[in-house]
VORONU-975509 format. One line per field, with one value per residue (C-alpha): residue number from 1; residue in one letter; y, z, x. Coordinates in steps of 0.25 Angstrom, whole numbers. Layout:
i = NUM	...
aa = a	...
py = Y	...
pz = Z	...
px = X	...
This chain:
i = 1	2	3	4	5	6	7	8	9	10	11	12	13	14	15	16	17	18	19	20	21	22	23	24	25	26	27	28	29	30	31	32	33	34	35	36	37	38	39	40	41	42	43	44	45	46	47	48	49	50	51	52	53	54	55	56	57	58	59	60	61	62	63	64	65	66	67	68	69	70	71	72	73	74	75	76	77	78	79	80	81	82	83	84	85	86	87	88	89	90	91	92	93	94	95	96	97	98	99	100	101	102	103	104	105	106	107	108	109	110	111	112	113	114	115	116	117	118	119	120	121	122	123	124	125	126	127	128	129	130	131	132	133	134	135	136	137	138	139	140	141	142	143	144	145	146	147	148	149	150	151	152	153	154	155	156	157	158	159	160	161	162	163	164	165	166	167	168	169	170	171	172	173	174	175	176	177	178	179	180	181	182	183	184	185	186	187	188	189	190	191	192	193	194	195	196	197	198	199	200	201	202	203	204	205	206	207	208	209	210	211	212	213	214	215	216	217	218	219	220	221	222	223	224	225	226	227	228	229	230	231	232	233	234	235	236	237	238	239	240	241	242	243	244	245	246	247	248	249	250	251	252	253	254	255	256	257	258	259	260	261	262	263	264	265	266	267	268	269	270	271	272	273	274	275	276	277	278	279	280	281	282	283	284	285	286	287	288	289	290	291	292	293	294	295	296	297	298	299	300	301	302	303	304	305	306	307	308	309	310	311	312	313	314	315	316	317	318	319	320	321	322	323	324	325	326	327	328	329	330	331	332	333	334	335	336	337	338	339	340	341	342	343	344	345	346	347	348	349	350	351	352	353	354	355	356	357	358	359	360	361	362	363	364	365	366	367	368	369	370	371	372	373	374	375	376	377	378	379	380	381	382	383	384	385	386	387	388	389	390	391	392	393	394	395	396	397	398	399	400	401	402	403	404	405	406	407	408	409	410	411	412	413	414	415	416	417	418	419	420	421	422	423	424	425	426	427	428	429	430	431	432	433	434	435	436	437	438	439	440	441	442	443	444	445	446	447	448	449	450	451	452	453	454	455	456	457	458	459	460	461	462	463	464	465	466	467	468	469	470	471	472	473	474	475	476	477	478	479	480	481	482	483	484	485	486	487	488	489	490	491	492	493	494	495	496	497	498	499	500	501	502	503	504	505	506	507	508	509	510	511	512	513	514	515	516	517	518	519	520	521	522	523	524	525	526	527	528	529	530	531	532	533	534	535	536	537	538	539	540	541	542	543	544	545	546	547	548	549	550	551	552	553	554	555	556	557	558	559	560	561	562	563	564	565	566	567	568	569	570	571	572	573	574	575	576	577	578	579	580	581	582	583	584	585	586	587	588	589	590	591	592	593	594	595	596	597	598	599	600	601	602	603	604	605	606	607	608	609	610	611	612	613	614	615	616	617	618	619	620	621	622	623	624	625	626	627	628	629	630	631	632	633	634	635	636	637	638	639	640	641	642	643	644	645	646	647	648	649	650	651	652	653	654	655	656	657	658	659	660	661	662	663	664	665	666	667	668	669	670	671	672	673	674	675	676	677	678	679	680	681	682	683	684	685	686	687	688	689	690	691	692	693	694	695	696	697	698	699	700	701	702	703	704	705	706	707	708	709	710	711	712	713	714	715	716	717	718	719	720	721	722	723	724	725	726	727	728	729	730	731	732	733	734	735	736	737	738	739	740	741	742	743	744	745	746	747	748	749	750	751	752	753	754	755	756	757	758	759	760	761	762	763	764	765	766	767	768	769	770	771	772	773	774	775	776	777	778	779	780	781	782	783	784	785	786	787	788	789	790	791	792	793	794	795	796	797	798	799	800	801	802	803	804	805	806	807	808	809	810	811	812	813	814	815	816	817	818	819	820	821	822	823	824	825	826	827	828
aa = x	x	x	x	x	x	x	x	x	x	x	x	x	x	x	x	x	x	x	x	x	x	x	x	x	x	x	x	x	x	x	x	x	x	x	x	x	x	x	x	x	x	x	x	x	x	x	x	x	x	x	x	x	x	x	x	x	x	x	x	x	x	x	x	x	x	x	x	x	x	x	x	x	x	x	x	x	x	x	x	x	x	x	x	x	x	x	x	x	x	x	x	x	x	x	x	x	x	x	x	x	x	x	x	x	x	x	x	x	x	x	x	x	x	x	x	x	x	x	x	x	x	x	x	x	x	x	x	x	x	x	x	x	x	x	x	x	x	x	x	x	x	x	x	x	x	x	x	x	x	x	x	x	x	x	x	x	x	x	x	x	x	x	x	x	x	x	x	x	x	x	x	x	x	x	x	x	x	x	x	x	x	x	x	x	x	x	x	x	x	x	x	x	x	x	x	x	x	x	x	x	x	x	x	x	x	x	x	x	x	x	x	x	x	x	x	x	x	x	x	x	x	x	x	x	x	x	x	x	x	x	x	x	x	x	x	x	x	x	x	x	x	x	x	x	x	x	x	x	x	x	x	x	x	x	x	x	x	x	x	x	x	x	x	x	x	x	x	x	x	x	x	x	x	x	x	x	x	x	x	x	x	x	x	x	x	x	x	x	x	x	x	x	x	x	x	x	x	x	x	x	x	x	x	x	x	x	x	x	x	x	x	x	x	x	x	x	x	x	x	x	x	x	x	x	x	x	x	x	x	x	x	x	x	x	x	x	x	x	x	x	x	x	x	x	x	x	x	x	x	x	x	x	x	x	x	x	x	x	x	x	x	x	x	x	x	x	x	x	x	x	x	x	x	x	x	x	x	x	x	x	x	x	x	x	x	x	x	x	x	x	x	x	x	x	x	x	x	x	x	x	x	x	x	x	x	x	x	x	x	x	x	x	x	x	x	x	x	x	x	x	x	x	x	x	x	x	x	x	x	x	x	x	x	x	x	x	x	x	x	x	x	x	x	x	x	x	x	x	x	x	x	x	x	x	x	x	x	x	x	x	x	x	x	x	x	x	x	x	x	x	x	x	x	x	x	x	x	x	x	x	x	x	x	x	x	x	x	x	x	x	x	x	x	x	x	x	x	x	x	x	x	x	x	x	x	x	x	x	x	x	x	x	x	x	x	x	x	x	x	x	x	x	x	x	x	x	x	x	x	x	x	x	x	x	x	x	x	x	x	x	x	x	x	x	x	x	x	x	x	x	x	x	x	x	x	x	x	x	x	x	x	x	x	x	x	x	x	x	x	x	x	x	x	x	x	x	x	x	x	x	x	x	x	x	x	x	x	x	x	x	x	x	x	x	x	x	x	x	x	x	x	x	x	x	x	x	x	x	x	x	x	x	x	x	x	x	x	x	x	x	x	x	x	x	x	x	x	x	x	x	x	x	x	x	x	x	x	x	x	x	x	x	x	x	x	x	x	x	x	x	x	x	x	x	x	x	x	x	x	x	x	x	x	x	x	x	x	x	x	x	x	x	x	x	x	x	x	x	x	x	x	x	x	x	x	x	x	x	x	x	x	x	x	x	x	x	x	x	x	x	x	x	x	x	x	x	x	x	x	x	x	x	x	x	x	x	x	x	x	x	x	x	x	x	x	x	x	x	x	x	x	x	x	x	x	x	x	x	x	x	x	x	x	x	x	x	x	x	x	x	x	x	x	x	x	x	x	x	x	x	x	x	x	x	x	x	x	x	x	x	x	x	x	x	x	x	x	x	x	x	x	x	x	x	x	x	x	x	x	x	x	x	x	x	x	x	x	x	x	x	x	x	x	x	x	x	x	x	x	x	x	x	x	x	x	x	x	x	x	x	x	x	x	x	x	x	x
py = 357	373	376	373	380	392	404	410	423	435	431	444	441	427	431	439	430	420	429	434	429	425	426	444	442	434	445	458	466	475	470	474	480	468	469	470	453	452	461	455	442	447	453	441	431	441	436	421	416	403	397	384	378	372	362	354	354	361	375	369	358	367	367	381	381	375	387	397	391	391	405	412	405	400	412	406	409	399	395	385	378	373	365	368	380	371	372	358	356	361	375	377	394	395	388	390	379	374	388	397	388	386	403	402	391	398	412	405	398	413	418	406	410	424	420	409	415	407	409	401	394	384	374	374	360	362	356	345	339	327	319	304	303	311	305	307	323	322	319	329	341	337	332	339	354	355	348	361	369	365	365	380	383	377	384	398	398	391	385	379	369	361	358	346	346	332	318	311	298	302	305	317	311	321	317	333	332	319	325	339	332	323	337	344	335	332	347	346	339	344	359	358	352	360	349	350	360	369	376	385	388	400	407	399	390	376	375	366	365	362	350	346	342	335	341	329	327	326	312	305	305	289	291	293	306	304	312	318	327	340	345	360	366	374	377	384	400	413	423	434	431	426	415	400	393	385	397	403	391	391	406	402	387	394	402	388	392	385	372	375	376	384	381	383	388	378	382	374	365	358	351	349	339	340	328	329	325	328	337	340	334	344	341	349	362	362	373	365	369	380	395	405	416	428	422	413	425	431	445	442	443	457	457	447	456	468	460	455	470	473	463	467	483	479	487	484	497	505	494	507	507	495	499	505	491	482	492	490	474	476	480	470	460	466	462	448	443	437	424	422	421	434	440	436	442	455	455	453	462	472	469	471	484	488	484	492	506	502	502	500	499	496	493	495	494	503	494	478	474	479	475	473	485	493	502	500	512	510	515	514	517	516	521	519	520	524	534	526	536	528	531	527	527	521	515	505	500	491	503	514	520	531	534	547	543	546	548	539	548	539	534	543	535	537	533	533	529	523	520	506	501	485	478	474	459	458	444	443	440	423	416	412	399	399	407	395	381	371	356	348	348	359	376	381	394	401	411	404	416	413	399	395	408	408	419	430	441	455	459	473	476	488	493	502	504	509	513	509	508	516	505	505	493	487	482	475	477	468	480	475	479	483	484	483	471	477	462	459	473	476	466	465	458	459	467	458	458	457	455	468	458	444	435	425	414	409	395	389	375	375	362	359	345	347	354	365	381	385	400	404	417	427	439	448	459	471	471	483	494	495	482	480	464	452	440	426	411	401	387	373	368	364	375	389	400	412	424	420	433	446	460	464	479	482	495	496	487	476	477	464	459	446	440	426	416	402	391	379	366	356	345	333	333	341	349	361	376	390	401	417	428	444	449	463	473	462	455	443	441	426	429	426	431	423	430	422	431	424	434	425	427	439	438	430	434	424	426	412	410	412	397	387	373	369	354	349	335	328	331	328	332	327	339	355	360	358	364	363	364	372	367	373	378	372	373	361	372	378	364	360	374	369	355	363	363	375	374	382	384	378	384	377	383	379	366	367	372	374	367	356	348	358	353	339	338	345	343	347	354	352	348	354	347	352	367	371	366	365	355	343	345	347	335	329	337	334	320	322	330	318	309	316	317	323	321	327	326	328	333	329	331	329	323	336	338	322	309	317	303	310	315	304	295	282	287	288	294	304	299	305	296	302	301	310	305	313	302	289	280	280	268	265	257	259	262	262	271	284	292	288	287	297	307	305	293	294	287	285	296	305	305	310	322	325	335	334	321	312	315	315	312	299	291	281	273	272	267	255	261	272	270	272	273	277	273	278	280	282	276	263	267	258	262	274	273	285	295	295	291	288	285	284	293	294	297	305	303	306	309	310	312	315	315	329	336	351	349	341	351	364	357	352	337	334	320	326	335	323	313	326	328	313	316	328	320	310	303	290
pz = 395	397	401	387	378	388	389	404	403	412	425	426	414	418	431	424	413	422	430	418	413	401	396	395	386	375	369	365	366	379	391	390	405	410	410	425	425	422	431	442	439	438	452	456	450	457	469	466	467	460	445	438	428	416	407	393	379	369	366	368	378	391	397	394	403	415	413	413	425	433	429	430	440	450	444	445	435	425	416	403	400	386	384	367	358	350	337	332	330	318	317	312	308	300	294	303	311	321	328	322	326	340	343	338	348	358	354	356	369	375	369	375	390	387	388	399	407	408	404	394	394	386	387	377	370	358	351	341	337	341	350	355	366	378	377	361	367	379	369	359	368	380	393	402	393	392	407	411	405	411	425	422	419	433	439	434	437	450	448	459	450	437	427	416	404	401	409	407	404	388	388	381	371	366	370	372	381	390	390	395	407	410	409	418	430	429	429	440	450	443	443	460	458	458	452	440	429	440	428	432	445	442	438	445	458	459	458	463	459	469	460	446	437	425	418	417	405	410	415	410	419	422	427	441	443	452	466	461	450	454	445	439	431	421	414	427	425	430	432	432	417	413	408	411	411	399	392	394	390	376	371	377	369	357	354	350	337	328	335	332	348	347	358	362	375	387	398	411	420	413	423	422	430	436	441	450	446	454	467	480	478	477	483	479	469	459	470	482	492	483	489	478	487	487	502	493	493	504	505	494	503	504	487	491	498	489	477	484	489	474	469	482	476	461	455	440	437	442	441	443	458	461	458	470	476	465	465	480	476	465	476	485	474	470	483	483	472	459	458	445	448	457	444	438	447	446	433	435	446	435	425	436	438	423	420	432	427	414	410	394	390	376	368	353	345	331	324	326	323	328	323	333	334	329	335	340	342	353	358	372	379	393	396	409	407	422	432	441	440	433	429	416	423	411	396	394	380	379	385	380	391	393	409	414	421	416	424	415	412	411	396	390	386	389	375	371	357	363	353	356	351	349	354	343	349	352	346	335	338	338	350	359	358	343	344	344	337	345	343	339	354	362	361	363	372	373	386	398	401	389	392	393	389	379	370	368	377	371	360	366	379	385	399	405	421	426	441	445	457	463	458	446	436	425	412	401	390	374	364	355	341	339	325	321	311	304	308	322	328	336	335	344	341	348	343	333	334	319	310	301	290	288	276	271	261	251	258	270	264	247	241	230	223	213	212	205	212	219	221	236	238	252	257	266	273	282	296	299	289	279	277	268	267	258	259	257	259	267	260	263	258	244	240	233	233	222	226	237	245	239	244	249	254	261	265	277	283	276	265	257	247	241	236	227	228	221	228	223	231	234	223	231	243	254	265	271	276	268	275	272	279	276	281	284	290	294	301	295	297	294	299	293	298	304	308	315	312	320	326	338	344	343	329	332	322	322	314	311	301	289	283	274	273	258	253	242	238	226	225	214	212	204	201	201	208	223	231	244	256	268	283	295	287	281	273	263	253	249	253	239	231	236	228	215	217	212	227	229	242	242	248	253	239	232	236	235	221	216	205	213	198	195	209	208	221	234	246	260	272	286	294	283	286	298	298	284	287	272	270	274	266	251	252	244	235	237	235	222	216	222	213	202	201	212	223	239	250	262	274	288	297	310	317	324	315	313	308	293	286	273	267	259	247	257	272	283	296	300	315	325	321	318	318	326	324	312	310	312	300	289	282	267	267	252	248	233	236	225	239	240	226	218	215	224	229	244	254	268	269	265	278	286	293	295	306	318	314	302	302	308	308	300	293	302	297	283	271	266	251	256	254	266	260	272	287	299	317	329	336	344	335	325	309	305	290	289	288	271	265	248	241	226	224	209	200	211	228	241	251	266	271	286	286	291	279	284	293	284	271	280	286	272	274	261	262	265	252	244	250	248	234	233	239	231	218	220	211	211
px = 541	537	553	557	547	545	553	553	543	544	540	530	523	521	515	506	502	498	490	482	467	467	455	456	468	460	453	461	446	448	438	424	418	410	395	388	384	401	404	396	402	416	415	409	421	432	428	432	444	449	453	448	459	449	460	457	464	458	449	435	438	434	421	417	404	412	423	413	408	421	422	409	403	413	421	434	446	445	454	455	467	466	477	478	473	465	475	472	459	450	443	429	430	441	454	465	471	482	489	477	467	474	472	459	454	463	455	443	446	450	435	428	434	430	416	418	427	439	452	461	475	484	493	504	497	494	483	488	474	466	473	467	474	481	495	496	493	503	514	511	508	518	514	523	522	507	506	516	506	495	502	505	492	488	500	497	482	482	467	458	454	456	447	450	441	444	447	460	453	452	436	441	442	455	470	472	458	463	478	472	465	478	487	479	477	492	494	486	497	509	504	505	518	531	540	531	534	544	547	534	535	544	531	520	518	512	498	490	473	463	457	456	442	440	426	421	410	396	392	381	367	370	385	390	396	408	407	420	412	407	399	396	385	391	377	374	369	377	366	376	381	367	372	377	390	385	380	393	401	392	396	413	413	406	420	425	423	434	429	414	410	400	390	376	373	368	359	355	363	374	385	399	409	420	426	438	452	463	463	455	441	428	417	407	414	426	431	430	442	445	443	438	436	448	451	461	470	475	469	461	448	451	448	437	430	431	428	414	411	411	403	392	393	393	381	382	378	389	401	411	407	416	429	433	431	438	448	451	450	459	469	468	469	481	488	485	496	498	491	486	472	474	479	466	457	466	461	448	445	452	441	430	435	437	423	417	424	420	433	437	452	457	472	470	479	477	482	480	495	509	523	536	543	531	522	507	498	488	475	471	458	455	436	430	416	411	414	425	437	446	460	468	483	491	489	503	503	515	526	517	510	500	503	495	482	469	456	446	433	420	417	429	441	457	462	477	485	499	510	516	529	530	542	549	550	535	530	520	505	507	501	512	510	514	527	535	534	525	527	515	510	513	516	530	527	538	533	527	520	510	509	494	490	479	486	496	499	494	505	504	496	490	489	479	480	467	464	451	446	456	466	477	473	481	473	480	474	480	481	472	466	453	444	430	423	411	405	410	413	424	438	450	461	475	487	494	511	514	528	529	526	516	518	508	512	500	499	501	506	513	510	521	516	529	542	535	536	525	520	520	514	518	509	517	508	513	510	519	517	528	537	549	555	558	549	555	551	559	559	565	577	574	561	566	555	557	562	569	564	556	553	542	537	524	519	509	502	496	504	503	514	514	526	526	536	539	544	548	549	558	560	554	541	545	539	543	540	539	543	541	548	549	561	558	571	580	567	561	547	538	525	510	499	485	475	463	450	438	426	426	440	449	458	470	483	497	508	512	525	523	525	519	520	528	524	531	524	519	504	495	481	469	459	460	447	443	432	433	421	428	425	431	443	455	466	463	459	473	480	471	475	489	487	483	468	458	451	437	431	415	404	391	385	396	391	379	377	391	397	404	409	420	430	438	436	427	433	428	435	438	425	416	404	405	406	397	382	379	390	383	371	380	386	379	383	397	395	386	399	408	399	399	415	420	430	425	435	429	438	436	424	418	407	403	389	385	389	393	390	385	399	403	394	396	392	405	406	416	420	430	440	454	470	477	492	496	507	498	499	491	486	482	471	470	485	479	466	466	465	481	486	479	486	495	500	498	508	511	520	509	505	517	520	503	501	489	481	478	465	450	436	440	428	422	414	416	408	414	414	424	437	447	461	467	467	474	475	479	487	481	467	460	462	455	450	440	450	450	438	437	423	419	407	401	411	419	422	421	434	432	448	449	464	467	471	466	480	488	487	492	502	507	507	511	503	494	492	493	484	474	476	471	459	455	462	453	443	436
């Protein structure tokens, strides 16, 4: 429940956070002036009322033309409530997985509503990979926490209606998809109800939605369309914008990048249903009953009014001409409250007057990091760029404040350097849902006041109070850093909270396959100018590392030092956690340092623990030179230099012409065929160097570019079949096969403490002359055979293995290291 994971936040901020829209705070570049057609419209969505609550599991699930729809043409606040970050799935631009792949996709949701016009939230759920059912997710995730979640979403926003992406019968296809639909429309009752979750109502009220939807998928010509349906045209045109809601829907799903979602552009009518699930019945429009118009609040037709004599006077050419009017509007608004979406309009109305003064402010920071207790320099700038009269009253950076007022002069900027002092207690840059330890299904957020939020509030934040149109306004502003890439231009990317100090060990995972010492290499690097410590390892009971601690001494920043120790393990198999810490002025510090660098999404930087998984396990190999063909990118590569093998990196030329005879063994990577367009066409080639000796080991892959019945000498076909219970048994249905024995005799046991799934895109069908040594499934599913596939090729053979060794190996199974030296061991 959120009572026992959430510590109670200030009451103002929590006002506040749930007032804010979301979708300003994604990106730490400052807010461009809209263009006159945004401008228009903007003026135009001030005057309507209303919020639409949009709910389905993962990134990617939400209808992205129906979103841009709700908020562009029936310019409502809408909102997406995504009920995971995406972490378990697989990533097509780069290596990282699990928490990095889970900001990424969390990034790319946030650049998706930039263009669409929505807004983003979360539940705490977190994404633990293919599920087959809802109740297998609602016992992972936790009914009653993520149903809290979602009736807190609905509380705080108050919408008009609610939108399911899914249905609850399982047409979904996905457990987290049917348990999303069944989550909501219960949140749906229980969010009206004060004797459900009370815990909340200390900061929010009851809330109860007009009516609730399920986006039904389009029906087929010949089926009967319930009169319950209403349906919408989401490829309808918006002459303003100059462009349709499926047009617009392409460019937001297309910063799906990690999931390769990129999409072409679709014009012409395109409908979409709505079938009513719970609620008052609509007869002819999703709003049906609901008021949209200011008259909902009372005094609000007062801001009604003023708001449409804007828009009547607004001549694109001299947008600075409305200010006296929005600021009287402003006013007014100001009068009617706190409500959440009042809040929203507040801010919107502020952007409208921004962008008629031409109005740019900026936060940057001269440098991009900052340390507790350290101190930040600051440059501000506040340009109106027409003649409006407008008044610079205070800069407020975090305490340091530049107060006397300044009449702004047209095109000439007010610029101020301000010297900020860090609190010493300030927490690193980490997203607040990785502070503390999850379980396997659900975040531990220790703030409610960042529960659902898509991100981190702004480490430091900058305030520039404006008058304009006669009227005082606040604008919040992240202190951001600005640089410029000789390819992509100008790059923002938010003030990063770091420790004095980072360390980086060699390997994320140390394979010990005997008693022997192994060499385990630490980089510590200065993030706070000069920095005097000792480095040491923590180890399990029974490992030693020498030395026990060393010094180390770094000047300025950047400063790199490298210290080397020797750890020997345990005398029998065992697995445990290295850790290293710099102790620094009585401080002790154990922090690395990712940095996410993807041209689509502003850089992302964690400071995760700086740990390593230790395996000690007896494992043999047979050969000393691997190539290996990368995919999507995985972390196979260094699992194999940690089994002792020389491993080099293949390119398609390599391939196509290379001397392939040198390597034992060739073995392909995570959905390779699906992301290097050359790949198919070499094959061949791969099985001619299988028949003349060698050994291929083909990873997983998926069905997304056809049948891919040409991998293997016999023809097989990768299906959709797979295991998603890591701890589902697994059968020998050749307990002598070489595939289990050779070089290391592989048991039962070798298949414990797996983590996410047993594997996927299992063989189906299979040629009879391939041999299936192994076989497992689901619960209450038939056997699944295809998931290890052995054939005799020439004088060598072919390995398809869709057991998911790209999670096993980092997460140092040691089974699983094993079973994978078999496979590159083996020979006919």
């Amino acid at each position: 429940m959120l009572r026992s994971c959430l510590q109670r936040p200030t009451l103002v901020f929590l006002v506040f956070a749930l007032c804010l829209p979301l979708v300003s705070a994604a990106d730490p570049r400052p807010h461009d002036a809209l263009d006159a057609a945004q401008l228009r419209h903007a003026l135009q969505k001030l005057q309507v009322t209303g919020t639409a609550l949009y709910v389905a599991a993962h990134p990617d699930d939400e209808n992205t033309a129906l979103l841009a729809w709700l908020s562009q043409e029936r310019k409502v606040r809408t909102v997406y409530l995504s009920m995971t970050r995406g972490d378990g799935g697989q990533n097509l631009i780069g290596d990282e997985f699990g928490a990095e792949l889970g900001l990424i996709r969390t990034q790319e949701l946030l650049a998706a509503r930039r263009v669409d016009g929505a807004e983003q939230r979360f539940t705490r759920a977190l994404d633990f990979g293919f599920s087959k059912g809802p109740e297998e997710t609602m016992a992972i995730w936790g009914r009653d926490s993520v149903l809290s979640d979602v009736v807190w979403t609905i509380r705080s926003l108050r919408p008009d209606i609610i939108i399911d992406r899914f249905g609850t019968d399982g047409s979904g296809g996905h457990g987290h998809h049917t348990a999303s639909a069944m989550l909501a429309e219960e949140a749906f009752v229980a969010a009206a109800d004060p004797k459900r979750f009370p815990e909340q109502l200390r900061w929010v009220k009851p809330w109860k939605a007009k009516r609730i939807f399920w986006n039904a998928w389009t029906p087929s010509p010949d089926s009967k369309v319930d009169s319950m349906w209403l349906r919408v045209d989401i490829g309808s045109y918006n002459p303003v914008l100059g462009r349709s809601y499926s047009e617009i829907a392409a460019v937001s799903r297309s910063n799906h990048k990690s999931q390769g979602f990129g999409s072409g552009e679709r014009r012409g009518s395109i409908p979409t249903y709505l079938a009513l699930r719970a609620g008052e019945p609509a007869r002819a429009d999703i709003f049906d009953a609901v008021d949209l118009s200011w008259k909902r609040y009372p005094g609000g037709q007062t801001v009604a009014a003023l708001l449409a004599e804007a828009e009547k006077r607004y001549d694109p050419t001299k947008p600075q001409a409305l200010l006296p009017l929005l600021g009287k509007a402003y006013a007014e608004l100001a009068k009617l409250g706190d409500e959440p979406l009042l809040a929203v309009k507040r801010e919107e109305l502020a952007n409208v007057m921004r962008s008629c003064a031409g109005l740019w402010l900026e936060a940057v920071a001269l440098t991009p990091s900052a340390t507790p207790g350290g101190e930040l320099r600051v440059a501000t700038s506040a340009l109106v760029r027409t003649s409006t009269g407008t008044t610079l009253e205070s800069v407020n950076v975090a305490g340091a404040a530049v107060n006397p007022a300044r009449v702004l002069i047209e095109n000439l900027p007010a610029n101020d350097t301000l010297r900020v002092q860090i609190a010493p207690g300030v927490g690193l840059t980490q997203p607040y849902w990785r502070t503390e330890t999850a379980s396997k299904g659900l975040f531990a957020v220790r703030d409610r006041a960042d529960l659902g939020m898509p991100e981190n509030r702004p480490a430091v934040e900058a305030t520039f109070r404006v008058r304009l149109g006669g009227v005082s306004v606040p604008f919040a502003l992240p202190v951001a850093y600005r640089s410029t890439d000789p390819v992509l231009g100008e790059r923002w990317r938010m003030l990063e909270v770091t420790p004095p100090a980072t360390l980086q060990l060699d390997h994320a995972v140390y394979l010990f396959p005997n008693a022997l010492a192994h060499p385990v290499e630490l980089t510590i690097t200065s993030r706070a100018g000069k920095v005097e410590g000792t480095v040491s390892l923590a180890l399990p009971a029974g490992w030693n590392a020498v030395p026990a601690a060393a010094p180390v001494r770094l000047a300025k920043v950047g400063e790199e030092a490298r210290v080397r120790f020797s750890v020997t393990p345990s005398a029998g198999p065992a697995t445990g956690t290295l850790a290293a810490t710099i102790h620094v002025a009585g401080v002790s510090y154990s922090r690395g340092l990712v940095r996410i660098d993807h041209a689509h999404i502003p850089v992302q930087t964690l400071f995760p623990p700086c740990e390593a998984r230790l395996v000690r396990a007896d494992v043999r190999i047979v050969g000393t030179r691997v190539g290996y063909v990368m995919g999507s990118g995985d972390p196979v590569p260094d699992a194999l230099r940690q089994l002792g093998y020389q491993v080099t990196l293949l390119t398609d030329g390599d391939l196509e012409g290379g001397d392939l005879a040198r390597f034992d063994a060739i073995v392909t990577g995570v959905r390779a065929y699906n992301t290097r367009p050359r790949l198919g066409a070499l094959q061949q080639r791969l099985l001619d160097y299988a028949n003349a000796g060698g050994t291929v080991v083909v990873q997983y892959n998926t069905t997304a570019d056809g049948p891919m019945d040409f991998l293997g000498p016999f023809p097989f076909r990768i299906s959709r079949d797979r295991v998603t219970v890591e701890e589902a048994d697994v059968r020998f249905l050749k307990p002598g096969h070489r595939l289990l024995t050779i070089p290391n005799a592989i048991s039962v046991h070798d298949f414990d403490g797996w983590v996410q799934e047993r594997g996927l895109y299992f063989a189906n069908p299979v040629d009879p002359r391939d041999d299936t040594p192994l076989s497992a499934n689901d619960p209450g599913e038939p056997a699944r055979d295809g998931g290890l596939l052995y054939a005799t090729h020439g004088k060598g053979c072919f390995i398809y293995c869709a057991y998911a060794m790209f999670r096993q190996l980092p997460a140092g199974v040691p089974g699983a290291y094993r079973l994978f030296a078999n496979l590159v061991s083996a020979k006919p």
